[in-house]
VEXFIKE-72301 format. One record per residue (C-alpha): residue number from 1; residue in one letter; x, y, z. Coordinates in nm, 4 decimals, always signed. Example, Ala and Ser with C-alpha at 12.3 -4.5 7.8 and 13.67 -1.06 7.14 Angstrom:
<nodes>
NODE     n   res       east      north         up
NODE     1     A    +1.2300    -0.4500    +0.7800
NODE     2     S    +1.3670    -0.1060    +0.7140
</nodes>
This chain:
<nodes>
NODE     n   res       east      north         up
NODE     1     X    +7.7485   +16.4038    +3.4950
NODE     2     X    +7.4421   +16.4198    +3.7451
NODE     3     X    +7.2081   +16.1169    +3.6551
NODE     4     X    +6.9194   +16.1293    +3.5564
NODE     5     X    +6.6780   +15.8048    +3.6492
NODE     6     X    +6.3509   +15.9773    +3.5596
NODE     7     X    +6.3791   +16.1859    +3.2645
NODE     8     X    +6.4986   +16.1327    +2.9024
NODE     9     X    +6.8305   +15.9119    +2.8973
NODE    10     X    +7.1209   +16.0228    +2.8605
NODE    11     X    +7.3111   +16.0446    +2.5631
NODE    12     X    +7.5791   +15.7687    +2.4835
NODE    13     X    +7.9079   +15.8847    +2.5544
NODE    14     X    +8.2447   +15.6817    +2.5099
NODE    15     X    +8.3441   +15.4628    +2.8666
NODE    16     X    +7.9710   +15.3894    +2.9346
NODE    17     X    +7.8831   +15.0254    +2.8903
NODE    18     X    +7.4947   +14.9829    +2.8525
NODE    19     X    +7.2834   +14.7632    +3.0097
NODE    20     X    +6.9492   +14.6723    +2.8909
NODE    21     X    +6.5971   +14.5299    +3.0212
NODE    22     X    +6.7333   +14.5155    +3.3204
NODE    23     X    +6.4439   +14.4971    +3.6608
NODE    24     X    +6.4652   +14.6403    +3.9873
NODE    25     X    +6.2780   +14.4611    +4.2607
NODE    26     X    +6.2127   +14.7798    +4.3853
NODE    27     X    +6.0636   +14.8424    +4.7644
NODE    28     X    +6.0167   +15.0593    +5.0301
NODE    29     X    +6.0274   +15.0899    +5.3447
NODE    30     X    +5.8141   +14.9566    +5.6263
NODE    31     X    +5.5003   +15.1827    +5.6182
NODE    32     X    +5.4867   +15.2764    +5.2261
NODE    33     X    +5.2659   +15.0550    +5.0449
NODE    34     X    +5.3386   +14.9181    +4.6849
NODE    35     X    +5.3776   +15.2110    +4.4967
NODE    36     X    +5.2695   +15.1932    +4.1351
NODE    37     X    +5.4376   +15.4205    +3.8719
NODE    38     X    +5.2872   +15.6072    +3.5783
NODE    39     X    +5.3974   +15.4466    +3.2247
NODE    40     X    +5.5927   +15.6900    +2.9851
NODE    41     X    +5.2961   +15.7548    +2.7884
NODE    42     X    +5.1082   +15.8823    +3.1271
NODE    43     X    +4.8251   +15.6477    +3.1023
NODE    44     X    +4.9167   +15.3237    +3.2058
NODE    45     X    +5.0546   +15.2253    +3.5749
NODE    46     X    +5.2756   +14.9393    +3.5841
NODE    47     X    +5.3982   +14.7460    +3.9199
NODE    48     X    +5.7805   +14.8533    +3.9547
NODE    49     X    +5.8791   +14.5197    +3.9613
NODE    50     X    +5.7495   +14.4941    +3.5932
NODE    51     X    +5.9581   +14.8029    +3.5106
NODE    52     X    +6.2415   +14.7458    +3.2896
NODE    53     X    +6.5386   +15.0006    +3.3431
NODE    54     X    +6.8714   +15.0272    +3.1078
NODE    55     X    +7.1567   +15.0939    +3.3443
NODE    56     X    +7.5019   +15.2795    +3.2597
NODE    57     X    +7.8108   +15.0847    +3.3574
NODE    58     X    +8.1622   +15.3780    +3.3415
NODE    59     X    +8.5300   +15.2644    +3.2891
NODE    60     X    +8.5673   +15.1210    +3.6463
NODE    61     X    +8.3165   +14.9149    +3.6347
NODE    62     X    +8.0654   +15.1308    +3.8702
NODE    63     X    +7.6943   +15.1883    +3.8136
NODE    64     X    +7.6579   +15.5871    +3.6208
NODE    65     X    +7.3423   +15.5783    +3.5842
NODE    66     X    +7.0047   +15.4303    +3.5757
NODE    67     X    +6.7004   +15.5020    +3.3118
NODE    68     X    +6.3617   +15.3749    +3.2736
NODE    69     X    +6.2607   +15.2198    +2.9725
NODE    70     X    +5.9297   +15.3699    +2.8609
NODE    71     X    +5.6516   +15.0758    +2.8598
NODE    72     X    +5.6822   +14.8697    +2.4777
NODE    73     X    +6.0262   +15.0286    +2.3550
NODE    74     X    +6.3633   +14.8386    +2.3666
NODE    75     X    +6.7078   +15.0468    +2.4622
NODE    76     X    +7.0323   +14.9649    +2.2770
NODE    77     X    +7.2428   +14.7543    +2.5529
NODE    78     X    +7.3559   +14.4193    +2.6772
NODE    79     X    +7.0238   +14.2401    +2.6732
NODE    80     X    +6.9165   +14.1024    +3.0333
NODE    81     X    +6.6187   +13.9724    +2.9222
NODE    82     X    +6.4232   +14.0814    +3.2435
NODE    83     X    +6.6444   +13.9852    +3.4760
NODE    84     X    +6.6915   +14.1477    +3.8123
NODE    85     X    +6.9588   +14.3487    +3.9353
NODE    86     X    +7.0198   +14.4023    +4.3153
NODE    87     X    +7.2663   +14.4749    +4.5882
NODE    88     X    +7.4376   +14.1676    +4.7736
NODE    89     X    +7.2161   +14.0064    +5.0626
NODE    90     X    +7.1968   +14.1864    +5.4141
NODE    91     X    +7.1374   +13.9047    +5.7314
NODE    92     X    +7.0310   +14.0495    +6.0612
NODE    93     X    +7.0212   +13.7366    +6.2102
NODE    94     X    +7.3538   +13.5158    +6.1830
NODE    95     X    +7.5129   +13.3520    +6.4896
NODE    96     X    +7.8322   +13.2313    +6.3537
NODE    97     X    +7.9816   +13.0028    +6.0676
NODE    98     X    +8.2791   +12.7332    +6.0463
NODE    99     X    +8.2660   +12.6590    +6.3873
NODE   100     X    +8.2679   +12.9546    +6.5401
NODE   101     X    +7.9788   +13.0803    +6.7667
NODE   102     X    +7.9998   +13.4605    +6.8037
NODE   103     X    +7.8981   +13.4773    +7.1602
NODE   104     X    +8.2323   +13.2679    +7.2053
NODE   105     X    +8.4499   +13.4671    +7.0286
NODE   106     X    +8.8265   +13.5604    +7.1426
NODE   107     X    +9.1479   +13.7314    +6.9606
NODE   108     X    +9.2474   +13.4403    +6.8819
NODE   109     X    +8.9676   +13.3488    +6.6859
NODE   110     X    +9.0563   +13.6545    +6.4052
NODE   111     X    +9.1881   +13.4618    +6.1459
NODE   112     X    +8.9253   +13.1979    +6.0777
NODE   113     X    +8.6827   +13.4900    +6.1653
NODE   114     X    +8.8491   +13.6722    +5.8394
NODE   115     X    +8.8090   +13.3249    +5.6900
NODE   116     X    +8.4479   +13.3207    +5.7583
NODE   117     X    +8.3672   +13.6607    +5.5713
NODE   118     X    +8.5320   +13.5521    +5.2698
NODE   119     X    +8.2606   +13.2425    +5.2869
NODE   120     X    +7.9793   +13.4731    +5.2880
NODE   121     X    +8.1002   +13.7135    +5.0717
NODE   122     X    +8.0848   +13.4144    +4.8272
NODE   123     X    +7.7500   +13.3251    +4.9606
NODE   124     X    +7.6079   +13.7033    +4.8315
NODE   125     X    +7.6285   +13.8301    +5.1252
NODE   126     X    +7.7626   +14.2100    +5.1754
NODE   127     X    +7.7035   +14.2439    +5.5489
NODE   128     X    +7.5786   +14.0927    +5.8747
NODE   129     X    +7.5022   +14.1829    +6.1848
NODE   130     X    +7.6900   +13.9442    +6.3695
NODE   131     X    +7.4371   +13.7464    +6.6536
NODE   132     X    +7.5192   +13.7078    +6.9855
NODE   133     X    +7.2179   +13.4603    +7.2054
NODE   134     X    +7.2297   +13.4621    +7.5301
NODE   135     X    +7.5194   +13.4338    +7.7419
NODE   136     X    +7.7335   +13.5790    +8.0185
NODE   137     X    +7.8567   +13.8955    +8.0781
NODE   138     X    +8.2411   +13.8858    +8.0734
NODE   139     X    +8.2287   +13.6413    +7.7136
NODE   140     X    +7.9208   +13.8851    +7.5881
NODE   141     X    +8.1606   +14.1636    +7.6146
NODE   142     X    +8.4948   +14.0160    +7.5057
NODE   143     X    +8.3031   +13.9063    +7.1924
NODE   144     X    +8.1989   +14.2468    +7.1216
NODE   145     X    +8.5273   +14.3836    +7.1664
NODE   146     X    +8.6959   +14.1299    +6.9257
NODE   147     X    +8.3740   +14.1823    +6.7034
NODE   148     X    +8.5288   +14.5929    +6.6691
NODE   149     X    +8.8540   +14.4879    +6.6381
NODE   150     X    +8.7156   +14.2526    +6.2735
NODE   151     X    +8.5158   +14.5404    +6.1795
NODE   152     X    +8.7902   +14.7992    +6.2115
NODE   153     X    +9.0050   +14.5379    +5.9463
NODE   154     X    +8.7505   +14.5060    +5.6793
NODE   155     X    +8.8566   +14.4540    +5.3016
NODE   156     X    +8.7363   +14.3920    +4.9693
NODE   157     X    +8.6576   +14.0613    +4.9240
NODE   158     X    +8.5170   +13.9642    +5.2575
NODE   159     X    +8.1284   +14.0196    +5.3836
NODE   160     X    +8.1043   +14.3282    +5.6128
NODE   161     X    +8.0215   +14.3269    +5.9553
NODE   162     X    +7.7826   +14.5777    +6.1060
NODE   163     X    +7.6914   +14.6146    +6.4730
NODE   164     X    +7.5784   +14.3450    +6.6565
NODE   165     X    +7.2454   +14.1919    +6.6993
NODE   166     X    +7.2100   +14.1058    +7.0788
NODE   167     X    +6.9398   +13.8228    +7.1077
NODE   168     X    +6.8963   +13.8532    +7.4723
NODE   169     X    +6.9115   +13.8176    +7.7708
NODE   170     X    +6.6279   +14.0107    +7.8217
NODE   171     X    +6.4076   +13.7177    +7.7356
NODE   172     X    +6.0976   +13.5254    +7.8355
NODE   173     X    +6.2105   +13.2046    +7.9975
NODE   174     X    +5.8752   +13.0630    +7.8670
NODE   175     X    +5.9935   +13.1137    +7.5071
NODE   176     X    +6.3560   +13.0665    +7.5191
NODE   177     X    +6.3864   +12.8265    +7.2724
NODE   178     X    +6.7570   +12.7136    +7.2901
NODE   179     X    +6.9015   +13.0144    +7.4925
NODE   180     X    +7.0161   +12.8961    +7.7995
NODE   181     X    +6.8040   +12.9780    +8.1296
NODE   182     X    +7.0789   +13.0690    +8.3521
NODE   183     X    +7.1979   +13.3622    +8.1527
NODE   184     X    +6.8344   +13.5122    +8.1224
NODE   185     X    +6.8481   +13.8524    +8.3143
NODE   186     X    +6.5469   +14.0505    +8.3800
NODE   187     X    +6.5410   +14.3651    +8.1798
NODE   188     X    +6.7131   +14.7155    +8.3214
NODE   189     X    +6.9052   +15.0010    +8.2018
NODE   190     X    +7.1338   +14.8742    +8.4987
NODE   191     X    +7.1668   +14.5046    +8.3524
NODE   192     X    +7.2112   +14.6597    +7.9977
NODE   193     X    +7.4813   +14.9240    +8.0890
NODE   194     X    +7.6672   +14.5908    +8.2452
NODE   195     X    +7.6575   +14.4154    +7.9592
NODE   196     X    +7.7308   +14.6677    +7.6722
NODE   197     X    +7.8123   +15.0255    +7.8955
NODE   198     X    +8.1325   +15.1715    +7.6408
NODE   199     X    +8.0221   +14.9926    +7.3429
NODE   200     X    +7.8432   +15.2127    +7.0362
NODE   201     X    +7.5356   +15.2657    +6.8928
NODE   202     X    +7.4534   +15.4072    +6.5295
NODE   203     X    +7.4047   +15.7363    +6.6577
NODE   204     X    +7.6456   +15.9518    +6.5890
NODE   205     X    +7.9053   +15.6920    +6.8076
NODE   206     X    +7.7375   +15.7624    +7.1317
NODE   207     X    +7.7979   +15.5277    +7.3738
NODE   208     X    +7.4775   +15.2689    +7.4642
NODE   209     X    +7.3427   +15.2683    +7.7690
NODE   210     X    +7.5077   +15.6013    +7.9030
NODE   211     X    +7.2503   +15.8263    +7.7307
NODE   212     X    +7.4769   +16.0596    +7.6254
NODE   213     X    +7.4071   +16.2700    +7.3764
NODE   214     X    +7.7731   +16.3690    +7.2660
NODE   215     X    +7.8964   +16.2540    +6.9326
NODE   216     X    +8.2096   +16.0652    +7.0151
NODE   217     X    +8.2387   +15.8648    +6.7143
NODE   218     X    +8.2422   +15.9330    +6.3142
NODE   219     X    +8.0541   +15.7306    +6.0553
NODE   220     X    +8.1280   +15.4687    +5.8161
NODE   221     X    +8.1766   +15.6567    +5.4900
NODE   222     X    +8.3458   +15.4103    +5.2117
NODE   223     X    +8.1420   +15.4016    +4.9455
NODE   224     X    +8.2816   +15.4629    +4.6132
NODE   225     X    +8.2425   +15.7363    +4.3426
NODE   226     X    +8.1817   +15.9989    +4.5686
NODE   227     X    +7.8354   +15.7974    +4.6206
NODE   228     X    +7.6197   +15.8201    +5.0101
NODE   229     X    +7.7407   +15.5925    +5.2479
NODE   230     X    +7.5784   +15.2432    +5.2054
NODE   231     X    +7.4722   +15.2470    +5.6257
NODE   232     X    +7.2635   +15.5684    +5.6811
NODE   233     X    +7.1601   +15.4909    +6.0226
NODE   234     X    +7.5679   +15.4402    +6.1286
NODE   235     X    +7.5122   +15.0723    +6.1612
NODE   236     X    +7.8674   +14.9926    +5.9933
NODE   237     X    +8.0465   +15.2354    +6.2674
NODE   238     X    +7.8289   +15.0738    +6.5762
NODE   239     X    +7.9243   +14.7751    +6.8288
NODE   240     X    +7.5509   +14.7015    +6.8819
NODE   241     X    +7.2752   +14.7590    +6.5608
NODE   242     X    +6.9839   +14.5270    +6.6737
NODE   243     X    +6.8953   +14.4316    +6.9886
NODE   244     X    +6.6099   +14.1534    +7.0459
NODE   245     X    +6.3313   +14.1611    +7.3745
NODE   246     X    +6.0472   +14.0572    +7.5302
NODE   247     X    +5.9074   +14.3819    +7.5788
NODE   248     X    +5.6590   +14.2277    +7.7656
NODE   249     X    +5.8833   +14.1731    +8.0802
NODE   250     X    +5.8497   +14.4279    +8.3555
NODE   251     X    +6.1516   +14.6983    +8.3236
NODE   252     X    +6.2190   +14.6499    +7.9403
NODE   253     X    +6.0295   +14.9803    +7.8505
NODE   254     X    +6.3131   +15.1439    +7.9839
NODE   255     X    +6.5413   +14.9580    +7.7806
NODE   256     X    +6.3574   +15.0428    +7.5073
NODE   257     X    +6.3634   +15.3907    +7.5526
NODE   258     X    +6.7417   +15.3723    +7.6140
NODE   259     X    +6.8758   +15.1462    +7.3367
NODE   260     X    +6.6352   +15.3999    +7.1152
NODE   261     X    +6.8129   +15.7305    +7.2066
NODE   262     X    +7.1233   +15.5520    +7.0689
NODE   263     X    +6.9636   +15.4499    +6.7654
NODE   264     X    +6.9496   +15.0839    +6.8238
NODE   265     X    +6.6840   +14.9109    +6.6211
NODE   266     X    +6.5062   +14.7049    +6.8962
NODE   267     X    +6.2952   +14.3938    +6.8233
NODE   268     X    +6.0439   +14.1878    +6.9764
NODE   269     X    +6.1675   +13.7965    +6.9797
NODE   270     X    +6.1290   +13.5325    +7.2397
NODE   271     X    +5.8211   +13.6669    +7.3857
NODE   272     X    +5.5002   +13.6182    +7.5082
NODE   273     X    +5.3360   +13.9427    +7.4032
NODE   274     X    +4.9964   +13.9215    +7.3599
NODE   275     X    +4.8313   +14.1297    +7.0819
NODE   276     X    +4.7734   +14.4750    +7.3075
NODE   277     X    +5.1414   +14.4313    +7.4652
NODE   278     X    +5.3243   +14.3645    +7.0857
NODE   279     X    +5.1003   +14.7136    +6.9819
NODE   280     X    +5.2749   +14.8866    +7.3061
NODE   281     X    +5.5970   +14.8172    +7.2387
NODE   282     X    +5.5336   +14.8840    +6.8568
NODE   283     X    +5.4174   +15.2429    +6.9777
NODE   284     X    +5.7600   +15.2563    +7.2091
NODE   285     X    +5.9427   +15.2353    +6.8802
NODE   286     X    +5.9621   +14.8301    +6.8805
NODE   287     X    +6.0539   +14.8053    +6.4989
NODE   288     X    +6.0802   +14.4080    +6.4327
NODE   289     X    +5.9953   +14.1097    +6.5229
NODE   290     X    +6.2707   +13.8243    +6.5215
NODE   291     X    +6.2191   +13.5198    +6.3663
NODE   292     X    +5.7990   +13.5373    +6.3231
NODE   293     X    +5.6298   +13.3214    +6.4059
NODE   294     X    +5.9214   +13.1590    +6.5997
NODE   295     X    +5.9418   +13.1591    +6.9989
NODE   296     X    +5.6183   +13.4298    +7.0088
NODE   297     X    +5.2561   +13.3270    +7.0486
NODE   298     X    +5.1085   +13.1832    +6.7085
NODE   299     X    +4.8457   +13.3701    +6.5589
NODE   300     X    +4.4994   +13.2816    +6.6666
NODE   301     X    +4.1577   +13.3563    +6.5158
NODE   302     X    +4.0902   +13.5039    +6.9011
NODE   303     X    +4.4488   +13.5861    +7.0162
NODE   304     X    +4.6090   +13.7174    +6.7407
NODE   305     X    +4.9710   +13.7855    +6.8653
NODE   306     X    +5.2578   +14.0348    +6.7725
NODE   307     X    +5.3206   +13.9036    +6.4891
NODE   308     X    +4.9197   +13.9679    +6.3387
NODE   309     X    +4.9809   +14.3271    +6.5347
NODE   310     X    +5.2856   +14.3752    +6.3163
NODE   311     X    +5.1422   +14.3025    +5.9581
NODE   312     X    +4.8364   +14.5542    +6.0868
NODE   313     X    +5.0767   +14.8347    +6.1415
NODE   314     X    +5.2807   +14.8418    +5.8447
NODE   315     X    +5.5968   +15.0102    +6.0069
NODE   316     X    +5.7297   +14.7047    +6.1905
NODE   317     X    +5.9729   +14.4634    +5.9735
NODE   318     X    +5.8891   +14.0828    +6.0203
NODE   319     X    +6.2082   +13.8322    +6.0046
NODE   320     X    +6.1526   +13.5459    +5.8700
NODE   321     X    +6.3508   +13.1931    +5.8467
NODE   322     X    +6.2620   +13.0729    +5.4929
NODE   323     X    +6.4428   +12.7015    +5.5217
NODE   324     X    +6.0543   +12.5714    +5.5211
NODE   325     X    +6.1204   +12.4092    +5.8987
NODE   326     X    +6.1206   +12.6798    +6.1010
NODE   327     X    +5.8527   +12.8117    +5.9282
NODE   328     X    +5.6422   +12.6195    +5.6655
NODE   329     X    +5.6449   +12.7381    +5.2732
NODE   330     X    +5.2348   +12.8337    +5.3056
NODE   331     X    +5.2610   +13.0479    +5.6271
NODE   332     X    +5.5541   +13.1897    +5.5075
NODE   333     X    +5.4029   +13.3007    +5.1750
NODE   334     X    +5.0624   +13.4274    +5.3643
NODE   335     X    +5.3080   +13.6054    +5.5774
NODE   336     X    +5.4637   +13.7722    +5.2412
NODE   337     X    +5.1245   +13.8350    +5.1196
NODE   338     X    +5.0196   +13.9841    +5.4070
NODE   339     X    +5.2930   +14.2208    +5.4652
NODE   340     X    +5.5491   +14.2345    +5.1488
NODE   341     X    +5.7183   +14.5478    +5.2425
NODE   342     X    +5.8135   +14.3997    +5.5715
NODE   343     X    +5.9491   +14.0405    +5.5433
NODE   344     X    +6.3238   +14.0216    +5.5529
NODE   345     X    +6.4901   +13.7082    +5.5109
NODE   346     X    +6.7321   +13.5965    +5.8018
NODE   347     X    +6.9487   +13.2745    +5.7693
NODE   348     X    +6.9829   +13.2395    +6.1546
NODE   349     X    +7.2496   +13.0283    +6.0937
NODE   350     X    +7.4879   +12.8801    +6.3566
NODE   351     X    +7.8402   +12.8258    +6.4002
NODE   352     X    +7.8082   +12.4690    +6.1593
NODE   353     X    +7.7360   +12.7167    +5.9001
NODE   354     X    +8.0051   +12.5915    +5.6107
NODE   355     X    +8.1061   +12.2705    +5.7727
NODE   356     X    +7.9514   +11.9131    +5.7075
NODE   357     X    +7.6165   +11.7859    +5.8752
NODE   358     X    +7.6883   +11.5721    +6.1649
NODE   359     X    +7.7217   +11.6323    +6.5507
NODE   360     X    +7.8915   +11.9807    +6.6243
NODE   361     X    +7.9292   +12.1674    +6.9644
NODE   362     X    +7.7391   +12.4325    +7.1242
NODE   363     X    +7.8876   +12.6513    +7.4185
NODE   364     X    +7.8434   +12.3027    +7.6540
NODE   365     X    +7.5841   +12.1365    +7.4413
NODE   366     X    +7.5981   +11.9336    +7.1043
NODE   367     X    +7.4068   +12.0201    +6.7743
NODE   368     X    +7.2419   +11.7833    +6.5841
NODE   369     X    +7.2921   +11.8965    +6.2304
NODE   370     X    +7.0771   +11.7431    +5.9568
NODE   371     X    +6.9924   +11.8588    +5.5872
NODE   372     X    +7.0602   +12.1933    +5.7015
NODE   373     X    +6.8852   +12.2268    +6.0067
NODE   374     X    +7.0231   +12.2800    +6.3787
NODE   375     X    +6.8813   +12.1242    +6.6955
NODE   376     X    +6.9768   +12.0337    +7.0270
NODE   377     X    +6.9886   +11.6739    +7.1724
NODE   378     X    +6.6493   +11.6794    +7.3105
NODE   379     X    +6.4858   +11.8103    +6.9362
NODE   380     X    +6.4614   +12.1734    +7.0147
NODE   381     X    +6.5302   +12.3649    +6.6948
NODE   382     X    +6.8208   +12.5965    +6.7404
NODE   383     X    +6.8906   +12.7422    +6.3668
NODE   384     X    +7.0125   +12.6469    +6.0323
NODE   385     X    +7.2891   +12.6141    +5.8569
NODE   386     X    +7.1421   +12.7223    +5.5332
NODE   387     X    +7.2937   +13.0844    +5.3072
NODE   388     X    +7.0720   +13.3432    +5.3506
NODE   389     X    +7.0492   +13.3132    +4.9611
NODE   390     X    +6.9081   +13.0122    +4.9961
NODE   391     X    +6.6116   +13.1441    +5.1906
NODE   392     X    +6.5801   +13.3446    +4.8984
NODE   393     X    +6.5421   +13.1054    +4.6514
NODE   394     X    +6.3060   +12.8828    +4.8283
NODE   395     X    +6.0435   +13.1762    +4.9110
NODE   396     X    +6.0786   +13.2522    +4.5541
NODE   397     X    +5.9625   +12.9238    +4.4744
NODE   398     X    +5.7142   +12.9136    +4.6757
NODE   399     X    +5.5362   +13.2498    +4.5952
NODE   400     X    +5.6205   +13.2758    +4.2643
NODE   401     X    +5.7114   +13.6526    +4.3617
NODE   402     X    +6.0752   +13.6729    +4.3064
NODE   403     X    +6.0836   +14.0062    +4.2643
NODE   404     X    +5.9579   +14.0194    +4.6602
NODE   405     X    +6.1757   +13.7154    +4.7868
NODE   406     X    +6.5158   +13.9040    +4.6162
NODE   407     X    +6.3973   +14.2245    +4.8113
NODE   408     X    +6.3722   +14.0355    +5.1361
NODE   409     X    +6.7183   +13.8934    +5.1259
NODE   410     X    +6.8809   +14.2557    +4.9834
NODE   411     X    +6.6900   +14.5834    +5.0150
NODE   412     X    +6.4464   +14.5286    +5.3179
NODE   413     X    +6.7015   +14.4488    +5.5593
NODE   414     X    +6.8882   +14.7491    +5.4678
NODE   415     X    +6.5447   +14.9673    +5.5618
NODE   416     X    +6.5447   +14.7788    +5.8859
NODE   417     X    +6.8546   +14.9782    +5.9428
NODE   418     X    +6.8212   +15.2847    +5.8451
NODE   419     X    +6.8364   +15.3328    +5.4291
NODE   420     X    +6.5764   +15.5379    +5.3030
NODE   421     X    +6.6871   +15.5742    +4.9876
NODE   422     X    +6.5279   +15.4345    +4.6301
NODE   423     X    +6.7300   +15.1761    +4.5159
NODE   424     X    +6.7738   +15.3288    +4.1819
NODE   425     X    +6.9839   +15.5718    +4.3949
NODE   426     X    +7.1301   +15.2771    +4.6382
NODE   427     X    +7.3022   +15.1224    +4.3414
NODE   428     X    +7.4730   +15.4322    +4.2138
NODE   429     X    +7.8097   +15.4199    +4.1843
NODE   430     X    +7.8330   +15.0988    +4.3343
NODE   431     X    +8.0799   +14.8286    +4.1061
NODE   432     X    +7.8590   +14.6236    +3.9430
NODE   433     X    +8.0610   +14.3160    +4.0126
NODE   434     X    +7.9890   +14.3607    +4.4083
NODE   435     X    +7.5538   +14.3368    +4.2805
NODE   436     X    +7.3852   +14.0130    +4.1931
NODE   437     X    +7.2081   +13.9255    +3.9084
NODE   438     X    +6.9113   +13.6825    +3.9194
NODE   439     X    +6.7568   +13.4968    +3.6571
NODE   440     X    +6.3990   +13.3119    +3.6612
NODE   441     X    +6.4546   +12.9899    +3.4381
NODE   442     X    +6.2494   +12.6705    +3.4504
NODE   443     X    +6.4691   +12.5411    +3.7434
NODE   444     X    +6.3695   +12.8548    +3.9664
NODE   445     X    +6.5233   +13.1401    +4.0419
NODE   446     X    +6.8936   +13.1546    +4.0639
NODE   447     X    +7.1757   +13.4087    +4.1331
NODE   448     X    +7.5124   +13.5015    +4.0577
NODE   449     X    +7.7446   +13.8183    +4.0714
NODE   450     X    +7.6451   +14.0474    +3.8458
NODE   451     X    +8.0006   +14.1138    +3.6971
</nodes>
């Protein structure tokens, strides 16, 4: 049965279990504004996150099909009252979880790796791109070898991971944050091809930092029903997805141009890019900015910054750290307001992630873990221990968009990657117990699988 999404529904046939006023928080991607739909009777335009869909659920529990609901009619169905239906949360940005820092990772370290998936699949989240800060070469590259070695045993049950997100070293020392100055490098296709030379990129397997143009891989192609694979830009088949830069720094337009022939989505982060330098890079296919308004010059009414270059352009995705420390809730909702197709929630959460508040270690340093948030000794903020989810919830509550904070978390950081799809065709034949359904009730917003 081809579905139809558009047109008149389908007719009930026996094995399809009906949903009913069910919302989308539909979005696309960086560079298409807010798109506003004609109603059923062609006259009036409704926001699409005020469209209410019925969705067809077969035998096995997958999504058949999805219909629009014509503005003021009701569709037979499980009732959802208006809630929102969406894919399982997406974090670019996560550096480890129950004590285990990715940049520190070893064989040995695969079982309470596997343990660690399971704890964000529970936390809604479907994938990650596992984060690796700053560090040296040899543990760099043993981690991303151990990293393939997880990704080549995923299962049901257990979060995916995607290629990694390299957060340095290629850094500015001035804006390091918590990444440790000795391990800085200045940028080079040399000092890349050291670090990650045999490793993969999204496209089409080809090796980073070789420029080679020779498919030597194959791409990640489970999804179910006969459906498109979930990763269109090969980020489930790669070793390295996102790397973050100062672009800035004399030599890194060359690494630009080389992690981009690969397909690796390249970000500006730890930087001190002035407006006119961010808008370079942006031009040189810079397509992010990690952690706004984090470790990057603040806007300014007379030095605006990359991150006031980025909500200009429309085609650069901003991440954002929605714990209300890193960033706080009214600059994160102007940032939202100023750019809602390209805020994606990160957690940036670090290797305390599922353990108790207290004092944990940190390669050779100790974390200071309190309510959720990470710093070092001396008060630098490193991360958060916070679900991505979480971030989620509190933008929501904040903004009093949902629709926008549930896109953040789940469909945006899929666009940063590659999807292009709508998500009325993202969710086909997807089981609907791997989704999430959120409800808006007088304690906030609030999540839970959808099956």
């Amino acid at each position: 049965m081809e579905p139809s999404r558009h047109g008149p529904p389908l007719p009930d046939r026996p094995g399809l279990t009906w949903l009913s006023q069910v919302r989308l928080p539909e979005s696309g991607a960086c560079g298409q504004p807010e798109r506003k739909d004609r109603g059923g009777d062609g006259t009036a335009e409704l926001d699409l996150h005020d469209r209410l869909w019925r969705v067809a659920i077969d035998g096995q529990g997958r999504i058949a099909a999805l219909h629009r609901i014509p503005p003021g009619s009701r569709a037979a169905g499980i009732d959802w009252q208006g809630d929102w239906l969406s894919p399982a949360g997406v974090d670019l940005q996560i550096n480890g979880g129950l004590g285990l820092a990715f940049p520190e990772l070893t064989a040995a370290d695969l079982p309470r790796l596997e343990d660690l998936l399971e704890l964000l699949w529970r936390d809604g989240v479907e994938a990650i791109c596992p984060t690796l800060v700053t560090c040296a070469v040899e543990p760099l590259r043993e981690a991303l070898a151990v990293l393939r070695q997880a990704r080549a045993a995923h299962r049901p049950g257990r979060c995916r991971l995607l290629g990694a997100h390299l957060e340095g070293p290629f850094l500015a020392a001035t804006r390091r944050g918590a990444h440790p100055l000795q391990h800085l490098c200045p940028p080079s296709p040399a000092a890349l091809q050291e670090r990650i030379g045999g490793f993969y990129g999204p496209e089409d397997g080809a090796p980073t930092g070789e420029g080679s143009g020779e498919a030597t891989g194959s791409r990640h192609d489970d999804s179910p029903g006969g459906a498109a694979p979930d990763w269109s830009a090969g980020a489930a088949a790669a070793d390295i997805a996102l790397v973050t830069l100062a672009p800035e720094l004399e030599g890194a337009s060359a690494v630009i141009q080389t992690l981009r022939r690969q397909g690796v989505v390249v970000s500006l982060g730890h930087s001190e890019a002035t407006e006119s330098e961010a808008t370079a890079a942006y031009d040189a296919g810079v397509a992010m900015v990690t952690h706004a308004y984090n470790a990057v010059p603040a806007m300014h009414h007379r030095a605006p910054g990359p991150v006031a270059a980025a909500a200009l352009r429309d085609d650069v995705a901003l991440g954002l750290i929605a714990d209300g420390v890193h960033v706080t809730p009214t600059m994160a909702v102007l940032l939202q307001r100023l750019a809602p197709q390209q805020v994606v929630l990160v957690s940036d959460a670090l290797a305390p992630y599922g353990l108790a508040d207290g004092l944990h270690r940190w390669d050779e340093r100790t974390l200071v873990v309190e309510n959720g948030s990470c710093r070092l000794e001396d008060g630098t903020l490193a991360g958060v221990t916070l679900p991505l989810l979480e971030g989620a919830l509190r933008l929501a509550r904040w903004s009093g968009r949902p629709e926008r904070a549930i896109a953040a978390a789940t469909v945006l950081p899929r666009r940063v990657l590659g999807e292009k799809r709508a998500l009325s065709e993202l969710l086909l034949g997807r089981p609907l117990a791997e989704c999430l359904r959120w409800s808006q009730g007088a304690g906030g917003l609030c999540w839970q699988r959808a099956a």
